[in-house]
DSSP file (Angstrom, degrees, kcal/mol; ACC not computed):
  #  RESIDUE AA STRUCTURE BP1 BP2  ACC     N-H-->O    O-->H-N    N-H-->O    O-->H-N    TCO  KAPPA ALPHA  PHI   PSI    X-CA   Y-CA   Z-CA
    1    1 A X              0   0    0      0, 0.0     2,-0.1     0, 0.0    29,-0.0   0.000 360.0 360.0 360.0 134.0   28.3    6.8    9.7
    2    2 A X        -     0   0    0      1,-0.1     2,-0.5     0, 0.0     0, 0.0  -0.528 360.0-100.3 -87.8 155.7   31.2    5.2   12.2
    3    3 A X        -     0   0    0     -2,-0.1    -1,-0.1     1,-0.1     6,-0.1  -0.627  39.5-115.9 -85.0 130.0   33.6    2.8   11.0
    4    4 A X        -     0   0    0     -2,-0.5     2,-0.3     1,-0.1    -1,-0.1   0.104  33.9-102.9 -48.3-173.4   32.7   -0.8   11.9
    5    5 A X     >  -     0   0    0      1,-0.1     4,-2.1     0, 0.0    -1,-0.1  -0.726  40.1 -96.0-114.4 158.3   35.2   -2.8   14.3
    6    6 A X  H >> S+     0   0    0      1,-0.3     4,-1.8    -2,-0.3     3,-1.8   0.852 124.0  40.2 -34.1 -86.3   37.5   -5.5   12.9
    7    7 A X  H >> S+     0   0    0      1,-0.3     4,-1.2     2,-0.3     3,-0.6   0.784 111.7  51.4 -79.3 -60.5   35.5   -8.2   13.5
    8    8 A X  H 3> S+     0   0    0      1,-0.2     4,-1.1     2,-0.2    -1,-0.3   0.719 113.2  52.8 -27.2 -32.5   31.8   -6.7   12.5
    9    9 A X  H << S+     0   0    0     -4,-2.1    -2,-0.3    -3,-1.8    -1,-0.2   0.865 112.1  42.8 -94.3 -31.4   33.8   -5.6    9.1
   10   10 A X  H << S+     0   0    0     -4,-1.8    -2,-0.2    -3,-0.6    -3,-0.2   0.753 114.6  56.5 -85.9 -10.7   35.2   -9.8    8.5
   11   11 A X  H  < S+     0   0    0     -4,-1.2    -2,-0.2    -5,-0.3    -3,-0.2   0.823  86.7 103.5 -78.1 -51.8   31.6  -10.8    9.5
   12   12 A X     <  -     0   0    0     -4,-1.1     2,-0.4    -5,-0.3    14,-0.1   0.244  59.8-158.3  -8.4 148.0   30.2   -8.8    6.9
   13   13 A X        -     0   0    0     12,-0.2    12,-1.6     2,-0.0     2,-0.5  -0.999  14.4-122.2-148.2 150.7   29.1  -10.6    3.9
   14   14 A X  B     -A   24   0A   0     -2,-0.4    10,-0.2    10,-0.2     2,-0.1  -0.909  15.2-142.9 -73.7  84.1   28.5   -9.6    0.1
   15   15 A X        -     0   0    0      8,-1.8     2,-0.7    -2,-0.5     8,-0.5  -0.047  24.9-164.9 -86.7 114.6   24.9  -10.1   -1.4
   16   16 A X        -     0   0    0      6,-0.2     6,-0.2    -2,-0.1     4,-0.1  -0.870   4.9-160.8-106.6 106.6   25.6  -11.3   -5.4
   17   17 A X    >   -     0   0    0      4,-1.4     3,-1.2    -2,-0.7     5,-0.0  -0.177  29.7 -91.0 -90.3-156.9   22.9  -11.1   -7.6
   18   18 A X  T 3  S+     0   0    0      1,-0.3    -1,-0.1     2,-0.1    -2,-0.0   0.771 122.0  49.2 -82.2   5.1   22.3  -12.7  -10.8
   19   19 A X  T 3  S-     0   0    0      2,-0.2    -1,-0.3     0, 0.0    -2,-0.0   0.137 124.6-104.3-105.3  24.9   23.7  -10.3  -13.2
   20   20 A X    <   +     0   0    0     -3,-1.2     2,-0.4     1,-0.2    -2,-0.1   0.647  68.2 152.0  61.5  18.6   26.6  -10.5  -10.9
   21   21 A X        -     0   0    0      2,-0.0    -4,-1.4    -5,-0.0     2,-0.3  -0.704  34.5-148.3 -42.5 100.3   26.2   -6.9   -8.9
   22   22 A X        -     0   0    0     -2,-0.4     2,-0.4    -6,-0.2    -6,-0.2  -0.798  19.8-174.7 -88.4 128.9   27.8   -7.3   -5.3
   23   23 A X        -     0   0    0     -8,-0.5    -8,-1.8    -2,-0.3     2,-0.4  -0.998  30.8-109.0-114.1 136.0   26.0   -5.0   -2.4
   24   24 A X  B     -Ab  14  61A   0     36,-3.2    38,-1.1    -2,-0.4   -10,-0.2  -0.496  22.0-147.6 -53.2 113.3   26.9   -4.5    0.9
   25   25 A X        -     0   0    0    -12,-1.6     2,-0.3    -2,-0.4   -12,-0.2  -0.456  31.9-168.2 -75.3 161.4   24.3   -6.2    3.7
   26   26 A X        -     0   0    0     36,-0.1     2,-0.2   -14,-0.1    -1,-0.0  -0.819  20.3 -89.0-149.9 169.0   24.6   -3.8    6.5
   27   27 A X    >>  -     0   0    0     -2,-0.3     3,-1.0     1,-0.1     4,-0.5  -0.497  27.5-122.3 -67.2 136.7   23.5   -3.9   10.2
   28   28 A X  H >> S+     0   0    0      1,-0.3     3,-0.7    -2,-0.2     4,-0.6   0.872 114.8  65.1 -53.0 -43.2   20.1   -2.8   11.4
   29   29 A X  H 34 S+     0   0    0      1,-0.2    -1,-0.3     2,-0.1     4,-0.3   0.881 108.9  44.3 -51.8 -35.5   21.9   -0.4   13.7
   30   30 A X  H <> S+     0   0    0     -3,-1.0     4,-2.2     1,-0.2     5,-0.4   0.538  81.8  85.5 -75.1 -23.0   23.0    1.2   10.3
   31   31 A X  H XX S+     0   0    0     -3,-0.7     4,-2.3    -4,-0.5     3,-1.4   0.955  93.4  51.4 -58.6 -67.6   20.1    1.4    8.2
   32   32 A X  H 3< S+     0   0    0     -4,-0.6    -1,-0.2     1,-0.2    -2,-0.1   0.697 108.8  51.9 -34.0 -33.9   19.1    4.8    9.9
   33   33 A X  H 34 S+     0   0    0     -3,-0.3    -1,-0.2    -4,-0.3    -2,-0.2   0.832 111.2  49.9 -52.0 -65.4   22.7    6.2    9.2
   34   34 A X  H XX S+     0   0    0     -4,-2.2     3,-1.4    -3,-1.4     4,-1.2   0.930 113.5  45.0 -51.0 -71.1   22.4    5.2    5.3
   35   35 A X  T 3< S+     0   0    0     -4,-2.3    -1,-0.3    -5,-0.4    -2,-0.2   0.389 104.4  51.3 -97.5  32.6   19.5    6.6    4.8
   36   36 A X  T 3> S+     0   0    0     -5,-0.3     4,-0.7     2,-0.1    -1,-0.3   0.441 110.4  58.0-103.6 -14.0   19.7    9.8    6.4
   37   37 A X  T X4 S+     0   0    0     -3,-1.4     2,-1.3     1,-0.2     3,-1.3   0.918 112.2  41.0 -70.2 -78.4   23.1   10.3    4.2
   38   38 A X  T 3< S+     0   0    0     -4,-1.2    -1,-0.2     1,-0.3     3,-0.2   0.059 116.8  46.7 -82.9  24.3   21.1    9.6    0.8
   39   39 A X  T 34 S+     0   0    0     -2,-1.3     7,-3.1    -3,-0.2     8,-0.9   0.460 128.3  25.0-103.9 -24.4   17.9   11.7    1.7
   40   40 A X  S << S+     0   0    0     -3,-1.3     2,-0.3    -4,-0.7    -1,-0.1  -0.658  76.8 157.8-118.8  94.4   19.7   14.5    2.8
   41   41 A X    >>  -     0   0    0     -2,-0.3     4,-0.7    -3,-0.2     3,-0.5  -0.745  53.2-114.6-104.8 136.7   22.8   14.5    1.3
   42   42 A X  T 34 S+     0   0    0     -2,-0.3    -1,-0.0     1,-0.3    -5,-0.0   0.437 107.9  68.1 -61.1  19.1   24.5   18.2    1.3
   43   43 A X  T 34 S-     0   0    0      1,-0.0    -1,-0.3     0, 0.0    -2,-0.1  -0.443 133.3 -45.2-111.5  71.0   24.4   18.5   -2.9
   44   44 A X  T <4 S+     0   0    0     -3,-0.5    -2,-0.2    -4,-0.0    -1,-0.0   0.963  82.4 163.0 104.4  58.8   20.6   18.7   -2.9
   45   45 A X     <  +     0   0    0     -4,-0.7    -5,-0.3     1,-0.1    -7,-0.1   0.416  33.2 101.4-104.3-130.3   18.7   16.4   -0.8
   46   46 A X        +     0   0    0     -7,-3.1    -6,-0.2     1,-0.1    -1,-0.1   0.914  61.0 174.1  42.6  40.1   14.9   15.9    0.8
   47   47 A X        -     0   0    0     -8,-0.9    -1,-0.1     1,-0.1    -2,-0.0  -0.237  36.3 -95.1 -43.5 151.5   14.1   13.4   -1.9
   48   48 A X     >  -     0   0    0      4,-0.0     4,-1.6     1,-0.0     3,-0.5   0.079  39.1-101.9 -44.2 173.3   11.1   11.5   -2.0
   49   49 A X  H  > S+     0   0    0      1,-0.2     4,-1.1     2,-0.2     5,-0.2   0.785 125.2  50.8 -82.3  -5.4   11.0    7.9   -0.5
   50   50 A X  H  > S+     0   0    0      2,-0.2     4,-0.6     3,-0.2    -1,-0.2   0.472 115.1  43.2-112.5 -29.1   11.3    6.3   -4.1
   51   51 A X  H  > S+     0   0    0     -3,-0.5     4,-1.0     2,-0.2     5,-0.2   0.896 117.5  46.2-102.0 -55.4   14.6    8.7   -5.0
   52   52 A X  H >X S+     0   0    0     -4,-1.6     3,-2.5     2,-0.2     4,-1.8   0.974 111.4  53.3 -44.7 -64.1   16.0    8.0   -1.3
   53   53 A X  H 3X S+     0   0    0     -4,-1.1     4,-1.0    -5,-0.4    -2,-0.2   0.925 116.9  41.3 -39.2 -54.0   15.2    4.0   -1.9
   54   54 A X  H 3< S+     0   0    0     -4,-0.6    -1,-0.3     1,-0.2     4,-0.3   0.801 102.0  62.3 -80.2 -10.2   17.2    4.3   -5.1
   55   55 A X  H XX S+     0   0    0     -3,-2.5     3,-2.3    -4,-1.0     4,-1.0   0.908  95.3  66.9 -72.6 -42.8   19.9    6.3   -4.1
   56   56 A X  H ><>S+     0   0    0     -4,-1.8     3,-2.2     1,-0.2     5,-0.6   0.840  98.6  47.3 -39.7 -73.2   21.0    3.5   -1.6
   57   57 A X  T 3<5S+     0   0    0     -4,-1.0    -1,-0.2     1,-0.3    -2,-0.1   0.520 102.6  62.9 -17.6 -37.5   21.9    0.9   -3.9
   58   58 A X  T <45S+     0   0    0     -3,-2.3    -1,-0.3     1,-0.3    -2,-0.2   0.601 106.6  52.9 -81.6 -22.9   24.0    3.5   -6.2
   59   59 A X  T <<5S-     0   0    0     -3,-2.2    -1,-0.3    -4,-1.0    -2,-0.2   0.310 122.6-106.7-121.0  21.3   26.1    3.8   -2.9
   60   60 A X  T   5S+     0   0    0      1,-0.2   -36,-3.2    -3,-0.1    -3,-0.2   0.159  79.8 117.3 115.0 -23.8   26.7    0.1   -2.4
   61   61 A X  B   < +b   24   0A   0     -5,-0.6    -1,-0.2   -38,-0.2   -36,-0.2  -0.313  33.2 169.2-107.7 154.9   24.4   -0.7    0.5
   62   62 A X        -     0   0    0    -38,-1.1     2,-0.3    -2,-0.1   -47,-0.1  -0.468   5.4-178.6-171.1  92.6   21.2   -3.3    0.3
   63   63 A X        -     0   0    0    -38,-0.1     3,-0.3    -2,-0.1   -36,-0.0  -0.948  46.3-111.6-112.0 162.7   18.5   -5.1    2.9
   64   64 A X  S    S+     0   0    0     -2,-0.3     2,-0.5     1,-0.2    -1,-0.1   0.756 117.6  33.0 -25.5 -48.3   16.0   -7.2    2.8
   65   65 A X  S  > S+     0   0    0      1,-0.1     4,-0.6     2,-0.1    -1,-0.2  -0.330  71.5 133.7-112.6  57.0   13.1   -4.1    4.0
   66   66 A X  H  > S+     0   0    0     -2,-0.5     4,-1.3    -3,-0.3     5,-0.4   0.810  71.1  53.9 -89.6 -24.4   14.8   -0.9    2.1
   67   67 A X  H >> S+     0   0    0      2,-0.2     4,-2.0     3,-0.2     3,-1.2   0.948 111.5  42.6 -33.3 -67.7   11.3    0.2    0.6
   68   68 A X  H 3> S+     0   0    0      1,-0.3     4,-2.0     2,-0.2     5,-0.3   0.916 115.8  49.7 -55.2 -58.8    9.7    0.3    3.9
   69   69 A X  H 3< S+     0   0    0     -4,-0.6    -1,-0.3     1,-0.2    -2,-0.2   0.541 112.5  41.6 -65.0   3.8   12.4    1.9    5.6
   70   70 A X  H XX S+     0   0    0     -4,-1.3     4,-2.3    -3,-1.2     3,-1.1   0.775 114.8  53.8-110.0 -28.1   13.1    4.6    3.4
   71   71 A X  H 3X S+     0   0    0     -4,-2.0     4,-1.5    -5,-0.4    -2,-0.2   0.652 113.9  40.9 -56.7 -24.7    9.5    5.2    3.0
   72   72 A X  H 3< S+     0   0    0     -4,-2.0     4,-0.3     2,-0.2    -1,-0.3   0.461 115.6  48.3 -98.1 -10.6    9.0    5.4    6.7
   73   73 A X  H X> S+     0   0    0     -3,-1.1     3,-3.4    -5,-0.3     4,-2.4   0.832 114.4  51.5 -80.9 -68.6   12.5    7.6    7.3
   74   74 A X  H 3< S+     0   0    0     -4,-2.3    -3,-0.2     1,-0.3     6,-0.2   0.817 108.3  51.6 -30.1 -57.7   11.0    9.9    4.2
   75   75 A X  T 3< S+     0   0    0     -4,-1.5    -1,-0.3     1,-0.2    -2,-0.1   0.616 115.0  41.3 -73.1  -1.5    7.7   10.0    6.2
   76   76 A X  T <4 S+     0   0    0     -3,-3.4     2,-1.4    -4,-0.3    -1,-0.2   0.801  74.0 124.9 -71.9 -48.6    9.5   11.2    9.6
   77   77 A X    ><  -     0   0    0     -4,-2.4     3,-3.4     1,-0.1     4,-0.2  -0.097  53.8-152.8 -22.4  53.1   11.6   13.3    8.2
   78   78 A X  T 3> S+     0   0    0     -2,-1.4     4,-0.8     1,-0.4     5,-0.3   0.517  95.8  45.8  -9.5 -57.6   10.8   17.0   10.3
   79   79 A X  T 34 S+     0   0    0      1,-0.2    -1,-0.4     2,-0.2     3,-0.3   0.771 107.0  58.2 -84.5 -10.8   11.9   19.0    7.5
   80   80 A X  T <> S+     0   0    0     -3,-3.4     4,-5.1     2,-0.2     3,-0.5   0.936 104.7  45.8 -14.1 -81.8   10.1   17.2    5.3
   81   81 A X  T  4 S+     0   0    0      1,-0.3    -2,-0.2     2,-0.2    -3,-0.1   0.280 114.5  50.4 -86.8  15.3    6.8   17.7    6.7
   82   82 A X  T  < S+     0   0    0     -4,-0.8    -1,-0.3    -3,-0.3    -2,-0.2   0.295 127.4  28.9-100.3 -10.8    7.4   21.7    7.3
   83   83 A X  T  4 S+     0   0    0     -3,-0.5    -2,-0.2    -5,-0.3    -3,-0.2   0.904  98.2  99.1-105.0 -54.3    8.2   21.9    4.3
   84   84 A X  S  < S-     0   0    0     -4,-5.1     2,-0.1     1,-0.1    -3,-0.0   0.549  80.7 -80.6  12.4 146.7    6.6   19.2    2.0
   85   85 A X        -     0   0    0      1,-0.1     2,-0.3     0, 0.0    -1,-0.1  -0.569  57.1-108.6 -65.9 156.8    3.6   19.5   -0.5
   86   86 A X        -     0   0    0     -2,-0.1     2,-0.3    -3,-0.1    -1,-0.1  -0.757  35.3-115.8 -93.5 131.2    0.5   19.1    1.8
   87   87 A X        -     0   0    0     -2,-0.3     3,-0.2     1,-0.1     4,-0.1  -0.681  28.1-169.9 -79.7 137.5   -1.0   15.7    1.0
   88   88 A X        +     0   0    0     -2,-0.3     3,-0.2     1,-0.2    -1,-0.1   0.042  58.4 107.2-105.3  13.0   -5.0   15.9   -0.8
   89   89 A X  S    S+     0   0    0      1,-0.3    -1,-0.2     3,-0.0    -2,-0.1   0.493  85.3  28.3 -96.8  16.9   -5.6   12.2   -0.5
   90   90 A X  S    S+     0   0    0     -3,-0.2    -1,-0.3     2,-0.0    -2,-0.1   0.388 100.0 120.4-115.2 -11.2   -8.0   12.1    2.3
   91   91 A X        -     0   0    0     -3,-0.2     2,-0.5     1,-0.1    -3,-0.1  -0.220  60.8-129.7 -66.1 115.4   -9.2   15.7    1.1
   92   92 A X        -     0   0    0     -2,-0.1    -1,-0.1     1,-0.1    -3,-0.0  -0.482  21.8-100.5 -85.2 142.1  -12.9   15.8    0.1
   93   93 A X        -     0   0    0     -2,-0.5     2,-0.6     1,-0.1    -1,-0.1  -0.199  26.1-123.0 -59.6 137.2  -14.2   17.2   -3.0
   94   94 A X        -     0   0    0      1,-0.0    -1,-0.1     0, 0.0     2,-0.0  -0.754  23.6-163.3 -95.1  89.6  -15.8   20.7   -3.2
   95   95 A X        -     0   0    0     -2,-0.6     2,-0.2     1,-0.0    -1,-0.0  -0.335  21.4-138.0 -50.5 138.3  -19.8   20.5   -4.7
   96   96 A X        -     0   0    0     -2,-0.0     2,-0.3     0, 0.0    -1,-0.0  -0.639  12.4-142.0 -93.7-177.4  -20.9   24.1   -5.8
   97   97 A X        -     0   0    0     -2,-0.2     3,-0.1     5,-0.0     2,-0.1  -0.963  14.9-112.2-128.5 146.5  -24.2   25.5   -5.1
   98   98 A X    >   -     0   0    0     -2,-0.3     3,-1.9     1,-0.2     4,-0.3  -0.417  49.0 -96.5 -84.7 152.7  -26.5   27.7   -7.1
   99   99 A X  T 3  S+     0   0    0      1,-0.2    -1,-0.2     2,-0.1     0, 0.0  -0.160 106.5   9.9 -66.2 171.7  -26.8   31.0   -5.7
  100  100 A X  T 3  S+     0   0    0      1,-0.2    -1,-0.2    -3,-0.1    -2,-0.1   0.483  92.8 125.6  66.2  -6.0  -29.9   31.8   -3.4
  101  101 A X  S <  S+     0   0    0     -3,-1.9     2,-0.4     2,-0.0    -1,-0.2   0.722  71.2  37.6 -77.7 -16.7  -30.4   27.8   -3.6
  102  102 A X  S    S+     0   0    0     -4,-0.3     2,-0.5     2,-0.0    -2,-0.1  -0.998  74.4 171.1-126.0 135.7  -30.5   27.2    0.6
  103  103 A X        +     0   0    0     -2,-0.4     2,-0.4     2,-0.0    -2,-0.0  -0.998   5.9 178.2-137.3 106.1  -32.6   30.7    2.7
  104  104 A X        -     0   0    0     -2,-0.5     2,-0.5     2,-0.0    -2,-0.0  -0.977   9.5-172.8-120.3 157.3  -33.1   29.9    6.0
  105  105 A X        -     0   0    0     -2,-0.4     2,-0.3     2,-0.0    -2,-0.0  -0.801   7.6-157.1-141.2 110.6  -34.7   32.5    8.2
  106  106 A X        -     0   0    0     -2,-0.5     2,-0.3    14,-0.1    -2,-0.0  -0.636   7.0-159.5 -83.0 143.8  -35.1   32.3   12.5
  107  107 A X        -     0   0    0     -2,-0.3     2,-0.4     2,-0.0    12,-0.0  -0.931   9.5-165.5-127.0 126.5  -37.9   34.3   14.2
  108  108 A X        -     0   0    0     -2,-0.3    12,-0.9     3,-0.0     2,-0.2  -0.901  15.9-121.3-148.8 111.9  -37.1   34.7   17.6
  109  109 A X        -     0   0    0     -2,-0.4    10,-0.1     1,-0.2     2,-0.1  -0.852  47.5 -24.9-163.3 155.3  -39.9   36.1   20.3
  110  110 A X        +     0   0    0      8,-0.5     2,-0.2    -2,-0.2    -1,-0.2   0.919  56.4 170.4 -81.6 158.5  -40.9   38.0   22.4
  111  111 A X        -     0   0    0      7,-0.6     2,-1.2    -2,-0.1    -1,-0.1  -0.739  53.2 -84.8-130.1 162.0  -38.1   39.7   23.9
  112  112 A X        -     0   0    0     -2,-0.2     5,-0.1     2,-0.0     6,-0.0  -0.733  63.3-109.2 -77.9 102.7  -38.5   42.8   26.4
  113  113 A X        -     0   0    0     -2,-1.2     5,-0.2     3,-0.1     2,-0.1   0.070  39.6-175.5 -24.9 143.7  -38.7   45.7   23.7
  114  114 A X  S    S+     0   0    0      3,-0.7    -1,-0.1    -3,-0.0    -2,-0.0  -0.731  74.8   1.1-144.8 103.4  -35.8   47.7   23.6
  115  115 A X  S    S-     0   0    0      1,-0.1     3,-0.1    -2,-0.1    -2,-0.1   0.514 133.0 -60.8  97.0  23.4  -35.7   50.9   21.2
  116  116 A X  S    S+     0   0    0      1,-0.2     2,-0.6     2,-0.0    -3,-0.1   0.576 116.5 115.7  84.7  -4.7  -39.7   49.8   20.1
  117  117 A X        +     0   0    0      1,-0.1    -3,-0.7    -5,-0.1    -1,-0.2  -0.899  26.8 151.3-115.7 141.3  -38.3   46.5   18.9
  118  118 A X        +     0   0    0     -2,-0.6    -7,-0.6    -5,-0.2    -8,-0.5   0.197  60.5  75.6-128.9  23.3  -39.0   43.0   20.3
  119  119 A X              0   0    0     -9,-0.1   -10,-0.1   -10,-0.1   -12,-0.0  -0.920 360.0 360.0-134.3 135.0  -38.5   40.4   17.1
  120  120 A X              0   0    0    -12,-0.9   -11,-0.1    -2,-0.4    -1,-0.1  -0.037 360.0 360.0-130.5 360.0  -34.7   40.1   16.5
């Protein structure tokens, strides 16, 4: 992350909620920055988007759309998705079958005999 300029850092403004918690609003240009420190951070990273989302906060930072955007950074995320559990949720369910239960059989004629046979 680059250090703001002088003037970007006195526009800055402090978000207060009601239990009195100050976070930093940040820039849109930044958001990408943020969260690619807390989802891969060098002590362990390639959190989920939930774990990323929460990490942010712990490190001071807050906008309006952090769900979406760490949920959409998470789902970009290359080494992620070589790496990553493979997701089942469009994956359809397996019916068995009893043995023997479908026989099909093709008859297929006449052919020019070859060894005395002409029925394959």
């Amino acid at each position: 992350m680059s250090k703001p300029s002088t003037t970007i850092g006195m526009i800055r403004t402090l978000l207060a909620y009601s239990h009195q918690i100050f976070r930093r609003c940040i820039l849109k240009s930044e958001v990408e920055d943020i969260l690619g420190h807390c989802h891969s951070s060098h002590i362990g990273g390639h959190h989920g988007a939930q774990r990323t989302t929460f990490k942010v906060p712990q490190n001071g930072f807050y906008w309006p759309s952090i769900f979406k955007d760490s949920r959409d950074f998470v789902l970009r995320c290359d080494e992620c998705q070589r790496i990553g559990n493979i997701s089942r949720k469009h994956e359809m369910p397996l019916h068995s079958l009893e043995v023997f239960y479908w026989w099909g059989i093709d008859f297929m004629a006449p052919f020019s005999p070859s060894y005395a046979n002409k029925y394959i």
